[in-house]
C-alpha positions as CSV (number, residue, x, y, z in Angstrom):
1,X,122.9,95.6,111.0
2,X,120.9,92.7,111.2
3,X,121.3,90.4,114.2
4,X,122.5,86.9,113.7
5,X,119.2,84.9,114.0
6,X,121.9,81.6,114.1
7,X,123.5,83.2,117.7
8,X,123.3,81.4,120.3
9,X,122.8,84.3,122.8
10,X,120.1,85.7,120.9
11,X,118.0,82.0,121.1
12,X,116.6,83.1,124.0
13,X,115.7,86.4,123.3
14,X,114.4,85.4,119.7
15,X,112.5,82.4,120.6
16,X,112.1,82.1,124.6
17,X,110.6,79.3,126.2
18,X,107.4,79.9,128.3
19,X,108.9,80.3,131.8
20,X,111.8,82.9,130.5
21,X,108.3,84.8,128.7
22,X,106.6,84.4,132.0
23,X,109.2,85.2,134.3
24,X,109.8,88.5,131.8
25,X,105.9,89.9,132.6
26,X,106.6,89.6,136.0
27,X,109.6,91.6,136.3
28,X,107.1,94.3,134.0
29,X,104.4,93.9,136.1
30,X,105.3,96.3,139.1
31,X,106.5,99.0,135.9
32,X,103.0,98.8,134.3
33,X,101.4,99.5,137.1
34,X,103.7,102.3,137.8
35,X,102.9,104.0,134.7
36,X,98.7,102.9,134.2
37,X,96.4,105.8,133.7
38,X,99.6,108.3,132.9
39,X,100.1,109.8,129.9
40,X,103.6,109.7,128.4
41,X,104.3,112.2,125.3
42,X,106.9,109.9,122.8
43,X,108.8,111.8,120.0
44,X,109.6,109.5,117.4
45,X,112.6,111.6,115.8
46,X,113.5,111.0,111.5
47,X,116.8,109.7,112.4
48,X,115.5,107.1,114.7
49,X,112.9,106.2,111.3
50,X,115.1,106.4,109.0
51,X,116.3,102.7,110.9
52,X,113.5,101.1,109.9
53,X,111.8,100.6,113.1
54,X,108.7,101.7,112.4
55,X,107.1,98.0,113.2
56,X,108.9,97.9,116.3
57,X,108.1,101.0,117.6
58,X,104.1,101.0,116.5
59,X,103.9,97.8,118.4
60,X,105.4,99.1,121.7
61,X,103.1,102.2,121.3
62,X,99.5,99.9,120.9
63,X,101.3,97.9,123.9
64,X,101.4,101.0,126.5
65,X,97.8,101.8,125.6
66,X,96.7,98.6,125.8
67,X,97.8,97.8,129.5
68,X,96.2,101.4,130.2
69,X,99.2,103.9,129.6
70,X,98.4,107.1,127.4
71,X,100.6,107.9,124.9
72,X,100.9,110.7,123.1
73,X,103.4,110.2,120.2
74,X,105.2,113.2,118.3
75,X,107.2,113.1,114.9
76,X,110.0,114.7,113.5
77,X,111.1,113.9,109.8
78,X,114.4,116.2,109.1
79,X,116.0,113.6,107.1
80,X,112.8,113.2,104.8
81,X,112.2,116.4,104.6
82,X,115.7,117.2,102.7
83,X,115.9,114.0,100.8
84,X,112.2,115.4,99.5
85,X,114.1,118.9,99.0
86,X,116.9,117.9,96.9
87,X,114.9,115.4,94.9
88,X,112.8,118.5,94.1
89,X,115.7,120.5,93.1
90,X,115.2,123.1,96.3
91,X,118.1,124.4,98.2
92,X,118.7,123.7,101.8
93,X,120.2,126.5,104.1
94,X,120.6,125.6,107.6
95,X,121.4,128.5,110.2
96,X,122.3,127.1,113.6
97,X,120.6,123.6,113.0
98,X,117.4,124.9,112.0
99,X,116.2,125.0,107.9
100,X,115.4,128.4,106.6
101,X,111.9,127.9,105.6
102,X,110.3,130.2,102.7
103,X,106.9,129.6,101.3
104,X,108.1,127.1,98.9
105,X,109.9,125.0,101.3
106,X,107.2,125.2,103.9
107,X,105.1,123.7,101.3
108,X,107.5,120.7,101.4
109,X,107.6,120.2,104.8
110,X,104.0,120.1,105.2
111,X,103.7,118.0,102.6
112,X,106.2,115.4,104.1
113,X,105.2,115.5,107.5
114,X,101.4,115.6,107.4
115,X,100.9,113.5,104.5
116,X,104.0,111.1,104.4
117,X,105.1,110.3,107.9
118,X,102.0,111.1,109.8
119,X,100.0,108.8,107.9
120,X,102.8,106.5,107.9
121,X,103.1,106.1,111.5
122,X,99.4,105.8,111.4
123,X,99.1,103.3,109.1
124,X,101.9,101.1,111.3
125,X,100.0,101.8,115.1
126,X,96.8,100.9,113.4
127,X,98.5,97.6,111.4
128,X,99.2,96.3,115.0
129,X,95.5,96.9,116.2
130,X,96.0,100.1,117.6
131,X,93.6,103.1,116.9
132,X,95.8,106.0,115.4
133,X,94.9,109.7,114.4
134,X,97.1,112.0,112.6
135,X,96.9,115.7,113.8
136,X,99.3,118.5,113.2
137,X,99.3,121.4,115.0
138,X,96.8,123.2,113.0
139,X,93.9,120.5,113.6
140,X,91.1,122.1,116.6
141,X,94.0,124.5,116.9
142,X,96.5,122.3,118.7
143,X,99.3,124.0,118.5
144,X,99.9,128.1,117.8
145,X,103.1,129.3,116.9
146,X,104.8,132.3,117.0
147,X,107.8,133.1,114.2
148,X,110.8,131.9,116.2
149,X,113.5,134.6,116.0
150,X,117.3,134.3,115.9
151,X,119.8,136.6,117.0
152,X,123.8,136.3,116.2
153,X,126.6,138.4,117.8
154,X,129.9,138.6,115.7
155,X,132.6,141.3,116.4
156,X,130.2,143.2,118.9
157,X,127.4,143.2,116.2
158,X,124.0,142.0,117.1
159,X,122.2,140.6,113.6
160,X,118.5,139.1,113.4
161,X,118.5,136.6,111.4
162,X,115.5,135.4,109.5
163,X,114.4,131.5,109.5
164,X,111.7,132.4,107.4
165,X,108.6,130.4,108.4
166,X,110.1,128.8,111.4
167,X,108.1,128.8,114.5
168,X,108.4,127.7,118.0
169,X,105.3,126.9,120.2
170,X,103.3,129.7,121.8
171,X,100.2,127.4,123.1
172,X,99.2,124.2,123.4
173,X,95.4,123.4,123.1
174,X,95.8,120.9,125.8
175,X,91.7,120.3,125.7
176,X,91.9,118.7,122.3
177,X,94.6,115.8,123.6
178,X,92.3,115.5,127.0
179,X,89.9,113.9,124.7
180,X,91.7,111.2,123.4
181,X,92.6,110.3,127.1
182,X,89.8,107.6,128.0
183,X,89.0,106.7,125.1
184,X,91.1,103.7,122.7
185,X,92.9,106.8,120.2
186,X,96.3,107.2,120.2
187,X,97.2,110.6,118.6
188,X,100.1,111.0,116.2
189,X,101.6,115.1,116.2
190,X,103.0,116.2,113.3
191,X,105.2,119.6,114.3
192,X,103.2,122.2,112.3
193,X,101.8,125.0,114.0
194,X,99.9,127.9,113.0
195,X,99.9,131.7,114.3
196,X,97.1,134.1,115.4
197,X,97.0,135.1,111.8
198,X,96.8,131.6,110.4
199,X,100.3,131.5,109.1
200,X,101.8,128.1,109.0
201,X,105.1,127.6,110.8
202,X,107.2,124.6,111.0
203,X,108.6,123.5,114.0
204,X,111.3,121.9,115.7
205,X,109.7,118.4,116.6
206,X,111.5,117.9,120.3
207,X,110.1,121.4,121.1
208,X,106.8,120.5,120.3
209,X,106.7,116.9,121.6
210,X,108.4,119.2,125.3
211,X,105.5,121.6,125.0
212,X,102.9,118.9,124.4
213,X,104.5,117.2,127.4
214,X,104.2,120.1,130.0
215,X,100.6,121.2,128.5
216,X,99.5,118.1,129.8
217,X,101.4,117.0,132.7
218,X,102.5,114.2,131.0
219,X,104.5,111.5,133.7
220,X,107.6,110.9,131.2
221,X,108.7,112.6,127.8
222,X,110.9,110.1,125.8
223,X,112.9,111.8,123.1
224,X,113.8,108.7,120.9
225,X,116.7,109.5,118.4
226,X,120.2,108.2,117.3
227,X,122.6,108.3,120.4
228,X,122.3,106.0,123.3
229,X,121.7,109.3,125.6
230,X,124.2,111.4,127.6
231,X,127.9,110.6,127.9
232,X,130.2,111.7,130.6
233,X,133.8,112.5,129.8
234,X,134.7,108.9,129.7
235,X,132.0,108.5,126.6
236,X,130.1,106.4,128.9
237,X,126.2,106.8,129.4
238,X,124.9,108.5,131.7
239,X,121.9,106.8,133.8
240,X,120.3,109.7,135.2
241,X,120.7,113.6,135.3
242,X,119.6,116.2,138.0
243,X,118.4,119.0,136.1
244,X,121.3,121.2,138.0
245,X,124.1,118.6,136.9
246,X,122.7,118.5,133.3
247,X,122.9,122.3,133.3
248,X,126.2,122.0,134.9
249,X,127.6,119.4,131.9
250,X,126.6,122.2,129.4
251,X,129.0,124.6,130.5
252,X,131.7,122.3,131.1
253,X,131.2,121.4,127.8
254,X,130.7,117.7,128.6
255,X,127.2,118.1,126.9
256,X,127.5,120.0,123.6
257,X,126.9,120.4,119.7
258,X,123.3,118.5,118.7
259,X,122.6,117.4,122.2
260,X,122.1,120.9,124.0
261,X,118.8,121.5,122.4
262,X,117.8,118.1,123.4
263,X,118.8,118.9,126.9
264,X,117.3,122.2,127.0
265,X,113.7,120.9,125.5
266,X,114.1,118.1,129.0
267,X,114.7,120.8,131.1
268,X,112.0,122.8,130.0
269,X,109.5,120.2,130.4
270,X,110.8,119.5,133.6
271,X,110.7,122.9,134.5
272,X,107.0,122.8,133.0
273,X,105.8,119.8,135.7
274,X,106.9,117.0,133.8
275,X,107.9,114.4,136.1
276,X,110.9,113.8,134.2
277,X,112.0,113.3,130.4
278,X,114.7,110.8,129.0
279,X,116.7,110.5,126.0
280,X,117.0,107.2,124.4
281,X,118.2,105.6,121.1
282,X,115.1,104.9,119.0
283,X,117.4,102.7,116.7
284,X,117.4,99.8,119.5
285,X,114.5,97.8,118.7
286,X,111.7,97.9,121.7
287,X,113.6,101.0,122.9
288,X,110.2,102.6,125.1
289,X,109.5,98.8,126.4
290,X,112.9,98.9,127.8
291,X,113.0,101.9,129.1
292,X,109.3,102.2,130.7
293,X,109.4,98.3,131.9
294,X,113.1,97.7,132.8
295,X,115.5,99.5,134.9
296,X,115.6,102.1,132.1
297,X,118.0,102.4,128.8
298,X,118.9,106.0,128.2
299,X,119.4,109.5,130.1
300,X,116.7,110.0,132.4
301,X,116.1,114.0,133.9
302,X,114.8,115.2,137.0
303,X,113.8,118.0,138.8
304,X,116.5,119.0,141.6
């Protein structure tokens, strides 16, 4: 929804006077130093585009690498990617969240996330005098991928189940991203991978954008998406996580359905040296600013 330009408690925000701009920077200040000369991996997830934020969130992007933060942004484009499927007349089969992915559908997905969205997101970092580059996974091999397998038990019975051409990350090139770091390029990850053997695999973006993350030591993983973060019982958001408690509100099953995975890729980076990883709703516009430059605005996860 669009906000109420005529509001009177959105003047200030909307149009603030020079003090309340000043006064703003200063409270930043000790936040941007915090964070200068880190590198912080950002996945930019398809629900959170599908907002229309793109502006927004290419300006926030060119903003950490201008006051000498690293980012390292990653993509996901699930909703594009099936709106692309059934304009093409293509059936979608999803097993346990993830799209069965033959030849011809992998063909789609490449197609949508390398040539759409990347350059998209591109195109918007480099409209606000950033310096953008589009890579997937296959690009100075970046990213290789193994065929991700699935297992189901019903009744006792163990079945493999086949995802087709759906991979999961089995190295990171972190050397190729190590050259972007001092100089003015901000790399943009689609989640395509390749194996040994120079199959093509599409992957889950938040995996990628957590393996990117702990490849490179990266300070903070933000998974931007469509929830504000993690809710207790209450429905309330949760400010911070140990990585024990988080694990701890999966089996209660406070945390559950579409936010396990999220929780799980956080934990792994975590577990992989990040120094911690938050979720955040990508919809809110300026979501990274305030998370990285206030006293935060999602689910922030620690080691402990």
């Amino acid at each position: 929804m669009s906000p109420d330009t005529n509001s009177p408690s959105l003047t200030p925000i909307l149009n603030p006077d020079p003090v309340v701009k000043a006064a703003v920077l200063a409270q930043a200040l000790p936040y941007m130093r915090r964070y200068a000369g880190h590198t912080l991996v950002v996945k930019y997830g398809g629900h959170a585009m599908a907002d229309g934020s793109d502006d927004s969130f290419a300006r926030d992007v060119v903003l950490l690498k201008q006051v000498g933060i690293n980012p390292i942004v990653v993509h996901g484009g699930g909703p594009q990617i099936a709106h692309m499927l059934k304009r093409l007349g293509i059936e979608t089969r999803l097993v346990d969240g993830l799209r069965v992915t033959d030849r011809e559908t992998m063909e789609v997905v490449e197609m949508v996330l390398a040539g759409t969205i990347n350059k998209q997101l591109v195109s918007a970092i480099n409209a606000e005098g950033g310096c953008a580059i589009g890579l997937t996974g296959k690009d100075g091999g970046l990213i290789e991928a193994r065929k991700l397998l699935r297992t189901r038990v019903e009744g006792g019975v163990r079945t493999e189940i086949d995802l087709g051409f759906v991979g999961e990350p089995q190295r990171i090139a972190s050397g190729v991203l190590d050259t972007f770091k001092q100089s003015d390029i901000i790399p943009v990850i689609a989640p395509i991978g390749v194996s040994a053997l120079g199959e093509t695999y599409n992957i889950n973006a938040d995996t990628v954008a957590g393996a990117v993350a702990a490849a490179v030591k990266a300070t903070r993983l933000l998974l931007l998406t469509d929830v504000a973060g993690v809710l207790d019982a209450d429905k309330k958001l949760i400010a911070e996580l140990t990585a024990a408690r988080a694990r701890q509100l999966i089996a209660e099953g406070i945390i559950n359905g579409g936010m396990i995975p999220k929780i799980e890729t956080c934990l792994d980076a975590v577990d992989g040296g990040v120094e911690a990883a938050v979720i955040v709703d990508g919809r809110v516009p300026h979501a990274i600013l305030l998370e990285l430059f206030t006293e935060g605005a999602g689910t922030l996860i620690r080691a402990g």
